[in-house]
Structures are given as structure tokens and as C-alpha cells.
C-alpha positions as CSV (number, residue, x, y, z in Angstrom):
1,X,-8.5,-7.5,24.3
2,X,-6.7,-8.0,20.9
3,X,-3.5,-9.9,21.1
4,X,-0.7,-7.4,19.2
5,X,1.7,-10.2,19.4
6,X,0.0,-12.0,16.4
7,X,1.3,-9.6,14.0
8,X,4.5,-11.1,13.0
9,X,4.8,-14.2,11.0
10,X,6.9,-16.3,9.0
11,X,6.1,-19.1,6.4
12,X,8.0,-21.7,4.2
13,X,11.2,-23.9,4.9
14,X,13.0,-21.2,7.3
15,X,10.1,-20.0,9.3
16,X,11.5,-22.1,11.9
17,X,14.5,-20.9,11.8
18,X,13.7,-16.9,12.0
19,X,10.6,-17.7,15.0
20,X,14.1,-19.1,17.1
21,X,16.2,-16.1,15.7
22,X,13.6,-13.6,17.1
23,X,12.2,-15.6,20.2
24,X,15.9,-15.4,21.0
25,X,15.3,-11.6,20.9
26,X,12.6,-11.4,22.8
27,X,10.4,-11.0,20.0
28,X,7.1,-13.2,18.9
29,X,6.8,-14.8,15.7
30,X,3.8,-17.2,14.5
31,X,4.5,-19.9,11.7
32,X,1.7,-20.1,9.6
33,X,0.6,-22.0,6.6
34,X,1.0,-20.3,3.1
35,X,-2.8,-19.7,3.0
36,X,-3.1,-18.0,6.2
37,X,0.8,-16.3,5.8
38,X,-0.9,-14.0,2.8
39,X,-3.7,-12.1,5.0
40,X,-1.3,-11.6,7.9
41,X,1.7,-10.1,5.6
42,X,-0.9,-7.7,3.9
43,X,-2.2,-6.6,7.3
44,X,0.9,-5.5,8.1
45,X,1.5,-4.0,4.9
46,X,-1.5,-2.0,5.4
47,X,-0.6,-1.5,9.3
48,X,2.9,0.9,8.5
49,X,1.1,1.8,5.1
50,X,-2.5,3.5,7.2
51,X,-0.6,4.8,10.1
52,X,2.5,6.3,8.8
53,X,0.1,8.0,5.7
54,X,-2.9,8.9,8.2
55,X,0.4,10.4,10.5
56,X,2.0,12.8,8.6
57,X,-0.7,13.4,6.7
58,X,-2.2,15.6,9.8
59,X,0.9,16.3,10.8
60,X,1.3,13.7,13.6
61,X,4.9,13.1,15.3
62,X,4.1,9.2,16.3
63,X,1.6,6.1,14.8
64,X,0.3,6.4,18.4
65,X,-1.0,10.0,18.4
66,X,-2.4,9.2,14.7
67,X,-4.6,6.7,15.7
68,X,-5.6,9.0,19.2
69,X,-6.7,11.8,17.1
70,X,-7.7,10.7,14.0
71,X,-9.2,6.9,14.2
72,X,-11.5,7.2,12.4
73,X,-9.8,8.1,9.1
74,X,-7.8,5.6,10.3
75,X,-10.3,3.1,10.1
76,X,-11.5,4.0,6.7
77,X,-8.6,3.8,5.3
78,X,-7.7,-0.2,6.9
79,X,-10.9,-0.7,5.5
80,X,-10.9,0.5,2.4
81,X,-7.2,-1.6,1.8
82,X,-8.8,-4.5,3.1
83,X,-11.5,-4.1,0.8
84,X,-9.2,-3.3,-2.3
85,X,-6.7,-6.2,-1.5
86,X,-9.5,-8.7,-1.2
87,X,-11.1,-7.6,-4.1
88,X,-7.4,-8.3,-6.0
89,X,-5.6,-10.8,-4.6
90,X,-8.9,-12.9,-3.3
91,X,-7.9,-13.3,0.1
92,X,-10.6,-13.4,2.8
93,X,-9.3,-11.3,6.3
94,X,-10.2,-13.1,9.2
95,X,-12.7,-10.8,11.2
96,X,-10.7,-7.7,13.4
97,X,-8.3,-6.6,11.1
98,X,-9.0,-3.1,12.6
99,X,-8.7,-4.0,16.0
100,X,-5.6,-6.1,16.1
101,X,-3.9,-3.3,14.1
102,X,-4.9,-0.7,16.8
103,X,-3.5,-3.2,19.4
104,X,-0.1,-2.7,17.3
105,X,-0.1,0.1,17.3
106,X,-0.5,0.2,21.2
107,X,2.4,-1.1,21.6
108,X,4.5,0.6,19.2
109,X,2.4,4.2,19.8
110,X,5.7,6.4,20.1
111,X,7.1,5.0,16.2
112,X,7.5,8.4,14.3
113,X,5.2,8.7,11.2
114,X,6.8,9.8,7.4
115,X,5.4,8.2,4.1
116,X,9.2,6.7,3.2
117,X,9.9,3.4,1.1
118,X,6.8,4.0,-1.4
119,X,7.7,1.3,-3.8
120,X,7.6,-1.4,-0.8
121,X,5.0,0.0,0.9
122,X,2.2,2.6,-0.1
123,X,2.2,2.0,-3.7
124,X,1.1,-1.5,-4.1
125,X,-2.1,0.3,-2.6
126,X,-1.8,3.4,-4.5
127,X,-1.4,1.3,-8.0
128,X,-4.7,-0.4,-7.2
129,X,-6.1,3.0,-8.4
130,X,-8.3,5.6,-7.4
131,X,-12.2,3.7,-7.4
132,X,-10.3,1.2,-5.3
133,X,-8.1,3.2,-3.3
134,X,-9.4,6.7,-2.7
135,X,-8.7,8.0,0.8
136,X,-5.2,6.5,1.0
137,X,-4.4,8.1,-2.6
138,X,-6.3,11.5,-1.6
139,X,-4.0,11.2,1.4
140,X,-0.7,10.7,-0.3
141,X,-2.0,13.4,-2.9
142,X,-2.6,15.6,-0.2
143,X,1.1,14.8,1.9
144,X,2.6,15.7,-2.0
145,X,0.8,18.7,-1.8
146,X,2.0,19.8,1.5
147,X,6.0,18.8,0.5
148,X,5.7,16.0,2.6
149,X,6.5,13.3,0.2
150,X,10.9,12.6,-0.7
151,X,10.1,11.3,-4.3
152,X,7.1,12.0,-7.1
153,X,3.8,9.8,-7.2
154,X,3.6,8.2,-10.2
């Protein structure tokens, strides 16, 4: 089994410093180098990116019941991003990007899904263009389309 707890991470001088704050919490937190910080803060990017897009999309109350009935698309899209960010930025993802974002979503399965935030989230993908992008961007296309969007594409 895949280890969802991996997810969050922290780099630079006050990594130390937020891992206590949230161990305090209850919460996990791995300090990695700068190298390995880049991969793990795009995978999460494209975690709430996929899920909350593939969500309301089909019209999906929670990230849970989005990856139930509709993993596959799921998977194409976190593929296609991983493709598109590797392709950009030249960063290699360690092998089971899919699978450790499914465990996530595991545990977070009841999270509600809505395409919000764009600038911070979907449209560093959606700016990568259509040949790189085209699911996610057909997707947000589609959740404009259906009224589903609070602001304008670009």
C-alpha cells in the first residue's frame, strides 16, 4: 500500500520549523531537499488541480466519489500533467505519482470538489496550452460550459 502521509513537505531554512508546527497538530510533514521539494509540490498541485476539475466536472459532491466513478479520467489527466510539467520544468517524478495521489485522496475522500482559486491552481496547467494539456483544458472548457466555473478562462 501507498503511504498518503508523504504528501506534505516543506523545504528551505523554516522547514523545520512548520514539520514541528504541524507534528504539533497532528499532522505529517517531510523535509526534503530543494531537488526532491519541486516534484512533491507539483504532485500536489496536480492532486487538488485533477480531482477537484475531474469532480465537478461530472458533477461529483466529494474528491472521493470522483476518483470511485471516474478513475480513469482521473488517471489520464495526472498523467497527462505529469507529462506536461516534466516536459517544462524538467523534473523527473519518482515512479507512482498516480498511486500515492489516490491514497490521498483515500484519506481525504469526503473533501467537496469546485474548480476555485484558478490562478493558484488549474491555470499553471491550463497556460501550458492545449497539445500539452488537453483533457484538463477540455475539462475546464466543458465545467465553463456547464456554468460551473466563478470567473472567465483566459
Amino acid at each position: 500500500a501507498v503511504n498518503p502521509e508523504g504528501l506534505t513537505a516543506a523545504t528551505g531554512e523554516h522547514a523545520a520549523a512548520l514539520q514541528a508546527r504541524l507534528n504539533a497538530a497532528g499532522m505529517k510533514c517531510n523535509i526534503l531537499t530543494a531537488e526532491a521539494y519541486k516534484p512533491a509540490m507539483f504532485e500536489k498541485l496536480m492532486w487538488i488541480s485533477t480531482y477537484m476539475l475531474v469532480g465537478a466536472a461530472k458533477e461529483c459532491s466529494t474528491v472521493g466519489q470522483a476518483g470511485e466513478e471516474h478513475g480513469d479520467l482521473v488517471e489520464q489527466v495526472i498523467n497527462e500533467l505529469v507529462s506536461a510539467v516534466s516536459a517544462k520544468e524538467g523534473i523527473a517524478f519518482p515512479d507512482g505519482t498516480v498511486e500515492r495521489l489516490k491514497a490521498y485522496t483515500d484519506v481525504v475522500a469526503s473533501f467537496p470538489c469546485a474548480v476555485k482559486e484558478f490562478e493558484w491552481r488549474n491555470q499553471y496547467f491550463y497556460d501550458l496550452g492545449d497539445e500539452a494539456c488537453p483533457v484538463h483544458n477540455g475539462l475546464l472548457r466543458e465545467c465553463a460550459e456547464k456554468g460551473l466555473l466563478s470567473f472567465e478562462l483566459p
